[in-house]
C-alpha positions, 0 to 999 in steps of 0.5 A: 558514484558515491557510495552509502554512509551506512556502509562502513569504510572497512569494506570498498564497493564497486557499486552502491549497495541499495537492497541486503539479502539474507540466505539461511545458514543451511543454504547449500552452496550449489543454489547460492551458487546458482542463485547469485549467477541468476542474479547476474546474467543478463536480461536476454538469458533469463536474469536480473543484471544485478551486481552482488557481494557478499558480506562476512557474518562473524557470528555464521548464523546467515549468509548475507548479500548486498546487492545494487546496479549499475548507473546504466542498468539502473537507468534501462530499469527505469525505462522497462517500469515506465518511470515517469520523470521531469523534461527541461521544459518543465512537463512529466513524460515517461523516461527513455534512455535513449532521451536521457540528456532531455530530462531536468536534473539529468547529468553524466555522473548524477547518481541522484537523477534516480530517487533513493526509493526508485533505485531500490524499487528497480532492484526489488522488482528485477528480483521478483521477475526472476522466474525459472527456465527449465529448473525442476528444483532449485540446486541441493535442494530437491524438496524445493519444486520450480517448473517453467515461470516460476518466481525464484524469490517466492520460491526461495521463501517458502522454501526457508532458504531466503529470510529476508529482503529488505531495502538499505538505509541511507544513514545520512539522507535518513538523518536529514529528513528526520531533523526538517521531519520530526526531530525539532518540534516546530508548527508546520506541513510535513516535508511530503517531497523529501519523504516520497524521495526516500520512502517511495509514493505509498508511505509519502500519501499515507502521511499525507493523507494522515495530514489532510485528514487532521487538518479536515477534522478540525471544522467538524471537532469544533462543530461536534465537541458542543453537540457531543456534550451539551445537545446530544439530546436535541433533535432539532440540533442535531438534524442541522448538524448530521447534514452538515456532516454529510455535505463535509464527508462529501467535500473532504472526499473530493478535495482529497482526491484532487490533491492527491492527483496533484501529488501523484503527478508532481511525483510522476505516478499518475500515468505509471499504470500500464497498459499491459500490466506485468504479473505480480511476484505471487502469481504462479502457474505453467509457462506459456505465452501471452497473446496480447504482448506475445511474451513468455510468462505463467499462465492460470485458467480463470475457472480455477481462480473463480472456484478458489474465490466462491467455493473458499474465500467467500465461505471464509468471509461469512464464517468471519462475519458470524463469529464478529456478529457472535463475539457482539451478541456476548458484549451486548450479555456482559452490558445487561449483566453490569448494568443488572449489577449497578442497579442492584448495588448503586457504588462507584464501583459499578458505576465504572464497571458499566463502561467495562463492556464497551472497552473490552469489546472495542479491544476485542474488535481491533484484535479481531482485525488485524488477525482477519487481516492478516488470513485476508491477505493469505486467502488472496493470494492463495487465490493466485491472480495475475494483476497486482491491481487485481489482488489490492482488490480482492483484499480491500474488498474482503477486509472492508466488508468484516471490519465495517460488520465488526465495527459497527454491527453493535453500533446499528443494533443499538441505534435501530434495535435497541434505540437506546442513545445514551448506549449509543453515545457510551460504546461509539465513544469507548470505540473511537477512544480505544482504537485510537489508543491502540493504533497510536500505541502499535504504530509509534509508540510500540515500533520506537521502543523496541528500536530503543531497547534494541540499540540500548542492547546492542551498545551494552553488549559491543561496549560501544558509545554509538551506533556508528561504530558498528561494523557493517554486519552488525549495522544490517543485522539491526536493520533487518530486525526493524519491523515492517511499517482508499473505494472504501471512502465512497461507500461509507459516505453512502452508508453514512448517508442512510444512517443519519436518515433512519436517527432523524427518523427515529426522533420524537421530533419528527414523529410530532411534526409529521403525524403520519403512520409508520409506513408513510414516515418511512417512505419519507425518510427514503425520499429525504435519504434519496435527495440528500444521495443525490445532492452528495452525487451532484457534488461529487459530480461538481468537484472534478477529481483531478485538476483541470491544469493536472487533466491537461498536462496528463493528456499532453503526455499521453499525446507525446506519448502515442506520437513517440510510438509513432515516430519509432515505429516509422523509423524502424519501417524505415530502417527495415525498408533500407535493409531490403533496399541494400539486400535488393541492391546486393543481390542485383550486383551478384547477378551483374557479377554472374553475368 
């Protein structure tokens, strides 16, 4: 088993250490103690199985734990998550231990059978399962409550006694996948296999996502960029083109939905949901048993969780919206106050203060996104629910709602209030560029600098040359100070759809060309807007979300599946039969012995 080169080689590891633990400095030793011998039971007594060491901190401001697994145990853990991994003949079947020599790439000692993001995955989720058994507290500290299910981790967290959890980095898989990645600049597709191998299947598919999209942008940039500047007025133009966008969204759609089914089976995802989903780390409640499964896990009434939702969430929801709604009214105040201003003064200076509004306001909408965000994602799971899929859904739903009404509320206030196009175009383009910038700046330039700095101040402070120097403590500590790094699509190809109607609608070119009232121009809008959703259906309809070959593949492994479920199950009646029979037997020569 090879051993990480993150790890330097002062210390010796009996096993690879994948996930570092970091406990508060006042963590009584009662509950490292027990915490630790938790982590190492075995399944059947109520723990994980995992193995830990500890790891010296010179400067005592923490306790600091290295934790990994056997090549045994890591392999029963990827059977329990269902892991869906390639068979000699080529085909996704989920993995079985008892199979294991069956399965491409499969060898006594290969370590890397498992990927680097799927061992630390096995980890992370062994350690979210660890629920209490009959605790009331953890250890030495009683203000920390624990009853019967659970979750220790979530526990330990809000408690302060656990800082931090985090995944190992492998410095020299890392250092490969940088140099194919970014490091040498050459014009060519990312390396999404080698990013889902070390990163995991979330982050490889949001590159993926960011490359596809790039790649679809292009058709409408090289359409939009004329129109944008030379025809913006031009009605007749513009009609050809707003349903030429509506057909692409439609399409773009599609296609990418067909190519990350591709993508999720070719990383053995796309069956990996199961039919009796276990219940996320957060979800809390009595320990009692589930009828369908019969297994012992927290139990919370619906009732509960429904008046946490209309009675809390939804009124939150609506506040969030009024004050976005509020925070618009006063940017529309300060673009009549500079535009009042330039039409008195008439200087380059008011000029340029007219497009002040529209910057001020777009930086106002990123910031207000990300603080809803982030009380978006207490409120739900504050909420408490059972299924990850569940709480994904409950979140997507209430931070799509605020940020389109934050996004684009002054957007459909100016275009069907105001009808004023010139403003429309100035705040659409001062939206779109500001958030841009922001987004570019929070997510790549921001993270890159304070990784820079942090190196340049830990080199000057050790007076070392190079990183690699460090030892090991020091080496974790800087990772665990690195920063912490699609529905929604469908319904605004929808919206978009109506909005483009109401601005064709709008124009004088219709009005001249249709001399009807306003009641009857409105009931034909509605009827071109019904057609168009219904051609945007229709190819939706068309263009089948997952591949033909892909929809194949994934029914010969459910049918594999369902036959090996099967077949266990007539070996086990079988083994059972026996017993009786050899029980039957046994009795029958106790009998003829008696006698």
């Amino acid at each position: 088993m090879k051993r990480l080169s993150s790890v330097s080689e002062d210390i010796e590891f009996t096993f690879t250490p994948l996930v570092v633990l970091e406990l508060a400095k006042d963590t009584d030793d009662k509950a490292i103690e027990w915490f630790t011998q938790r982590i190492k039971e075995k399944k059947h007594l109520g723990g994980a199985h995992l193995k830990i060491k500890p790891l010296d901190d010179q400067a005592g401001n923490s306790q600091v734990y290295l934790l990994g697994a056997s090549w045994r145990r890591l392999l029963v853990g990827a059977e329990a998550l269902g892991l869906v991994k390639e068979y000699q003949d080529g085909t996704m079947r989920v993995f079985t231990y008892q199979n294991k020599e069956d399965y491409k790439y499969f060898s006594g000692d290969s370590y890397d059978f498992l990927t680097m993001a799927e061992r630390q995955y096995i980890i992370k989720r062994e350690l979210e399962n660890l629920r209490a058994i009959n605790e009331t507290m953890v250890p030495g500290h009683p203000q920390a409550k624990l009853y019967p299910g659970k979750s220790i981790i979530r526990r330990l967290q809000t408690s302060g006694l656990l800082l931090q959890l985090y995944p190992l980095h492998d410095k020299t898989e890392l250092e490969k996948l940088s140099t194919i990645w970014y490091k040498h600049f050459h014009v060519a597709l990312q390396p999404l296999n080698d990013i889902e191998k070390y990163f995991g299947q979330n982050i490889a598919l949001y590159f993926a996502f960011l490359e596809y999209f790039t790649i679809a942008l292009f058709p409408m940039a090289l359409i939009g960029v004329p129109y944008y500047i030379f025809a913006w007025e031009d009605y007749d133009k513009y009609i050809i083109f707003a349903t030429f966008n509506l057909l692409w969204s439609t399409i773009v759609l599609e296609v990418w939905k067909r190519w990350c089914a591709k993508l999720s089976y070719n990383w053995g995802t796309l069956l990996m949901k199961r039919k009796f989903e276990e219940p996320r780390p957060g979800f809390h409640g009595q320990l009692g048993l589930n009828p369908a499964t019969g297994r012992k896990e927290p139990t919370y009434p619906n009732y509960k969780r429904l008046l946490r939702i209309y009675l809390i969430s939804v009124p939150f929801v609506c506040l969030s919206i009024y004050i976005s709604i509020f925070v618009m009214m006063i940017y529309f105040l300060m673009e009549d106050l500079a535009l009042s201003y330039n039409n008195e003064v008439q200087s380059f200076f008011s000029s340029t203060l007219t497009f002040c509004p529209s910057i001020f306001y777009a930086v106002v909408i990123e910031v207000m996104n990300r603080i809803y965000k982030y009380a978006a994602e207490w409120l739900t799971s504050w909420e408490n629910h059972r299924l990850e899929s569940s709480y994904q859904n409950h979140l997507v739903l209430k931070v799509l709602v605020f940020n389109f009404i934050n996004c684009f509320a002054s957007l459909f206030y100016i275009a069907f209030v105001l009808q004023d196009m010139k403003l429309l175009r100035q705040n659409l383009a001062a939206l779109l560029i500001t958030s841009q910038i922001l987004n570019q700046f929070m997510e790549s330039v921001l993270p890159y600098w304070l990784q820079k700095h942090r190196i340049r101040k830990i080199k000057k402070k050790l007076h070392i040359s190079s990183i690699e120097k460090l030892p090991l403590a020091d080496q974790i500590q800087m990772q665990g100070e690195m920063g912490q790094y699609l529905i929604a699509f469908e319904t605004m190809g929808i919206i978009s759809v109506m909005t483009n109607c109401a601005l064709i609608g709008m124009s004088p070119q219709v009005k001249e060309l249709f001399h009807i009232n306003g009641i009857e121009r409105v009931l034909l809008i509605v009827a071109i807007e019904h057609a168009l959703l219904a051609l945007k259906f229709i190819l939706a309809l068309a263009i089948s979300d997952i591949p033909s070959d892909i929809r194949t593949k994934v029914a010969r492994m459910e049918f594999e599946s369902l036959e090996a479920l099967k077949r266990k199950q007539i070996k086990e009646a079988d083994e059972s039969m026996e017993m009786e029979e050899q029980l039957e037997t046994e009795k029958t020569w106790e009998g003829k012995k008696k006698i």
